[in-house]
NULO-314147 format. One record per residue (C-alpha): x negated, y negated, z negated. Coordinates in steps of 0.1 Angstrom, whole numbers, padded with zeros to 4 digits, always signed. Example, Ala and Ser with C-alpha at 12.3 -4.5 7.8 and 13.67 -1.06 7.14 Angstrom:
# NULO-314147
-0123+0045-0078-0137+0011-0071
END
This chain:
# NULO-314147
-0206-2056-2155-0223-2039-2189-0252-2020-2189-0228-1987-2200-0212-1993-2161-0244-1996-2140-0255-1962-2127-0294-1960-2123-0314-1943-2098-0340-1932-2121-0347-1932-2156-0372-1921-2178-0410-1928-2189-0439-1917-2165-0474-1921-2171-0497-1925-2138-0534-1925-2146-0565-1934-2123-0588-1911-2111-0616-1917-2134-0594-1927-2165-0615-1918-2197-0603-1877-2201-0596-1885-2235-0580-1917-2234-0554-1900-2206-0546-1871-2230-0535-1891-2263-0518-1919-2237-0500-1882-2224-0496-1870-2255-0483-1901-2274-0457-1904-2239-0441-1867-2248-0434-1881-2285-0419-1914-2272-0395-1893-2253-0388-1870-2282-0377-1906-2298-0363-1929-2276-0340-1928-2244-0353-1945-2210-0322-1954-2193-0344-1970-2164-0373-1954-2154-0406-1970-2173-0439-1965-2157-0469-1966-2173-0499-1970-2153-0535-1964-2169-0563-1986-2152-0598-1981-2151-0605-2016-2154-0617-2036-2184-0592-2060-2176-0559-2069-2155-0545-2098-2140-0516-2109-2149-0488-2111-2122-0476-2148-2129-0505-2169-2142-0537-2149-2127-0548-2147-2161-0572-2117-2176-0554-2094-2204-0558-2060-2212-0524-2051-2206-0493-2064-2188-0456-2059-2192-0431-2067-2161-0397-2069-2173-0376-2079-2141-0337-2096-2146-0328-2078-2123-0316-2044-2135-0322-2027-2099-0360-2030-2101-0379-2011-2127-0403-2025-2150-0436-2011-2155-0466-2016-2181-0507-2018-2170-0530-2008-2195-0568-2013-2183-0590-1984-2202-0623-1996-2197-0635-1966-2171-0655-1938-2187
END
């Protein structure tokens, strides 16, 4: 089975943003988003999930970054980025 024969649920890119997410960190993140999609084609739905932490932890290792990417094998579950904004 290709890629061109699975049939996704969802596609596209979404950006969620906490509560107290820097105003003007959420409007370029929303902004740059909107020219992404002019650009580039999200077969699978990509979500993008703005933190007000100063730092994530990593899914596998437990380890502190800034931002984290999970990019599953399995083309049924959906990947999704962190980004951690640092609060107001």
């Amino acid at each position: 089975m290709t890629t061109n024969d699975l049939q996704y649920l969802r596609s596209g890119l979404r950006v969620k943003c906490e509560k107290d997410v820097n105003p003007s960190v959420r409007r370029t993140c929303l902004s740059f988003a909107v020219w992404l999609r002019t650009y580039m084609e999200f077969p699978i739905r990509v979500v993008v999930y703005l933190k007000t932490d100063y730092q994530l932890k990593t899914r596998d290792t437990k380890e502190l970054a800034s931002v984290t990417f999970f990019a599953p094998y399995d083309k049924t579950v959906e990947p999704y980025i962190r980004i951690a904004t640092g609060g107001l």
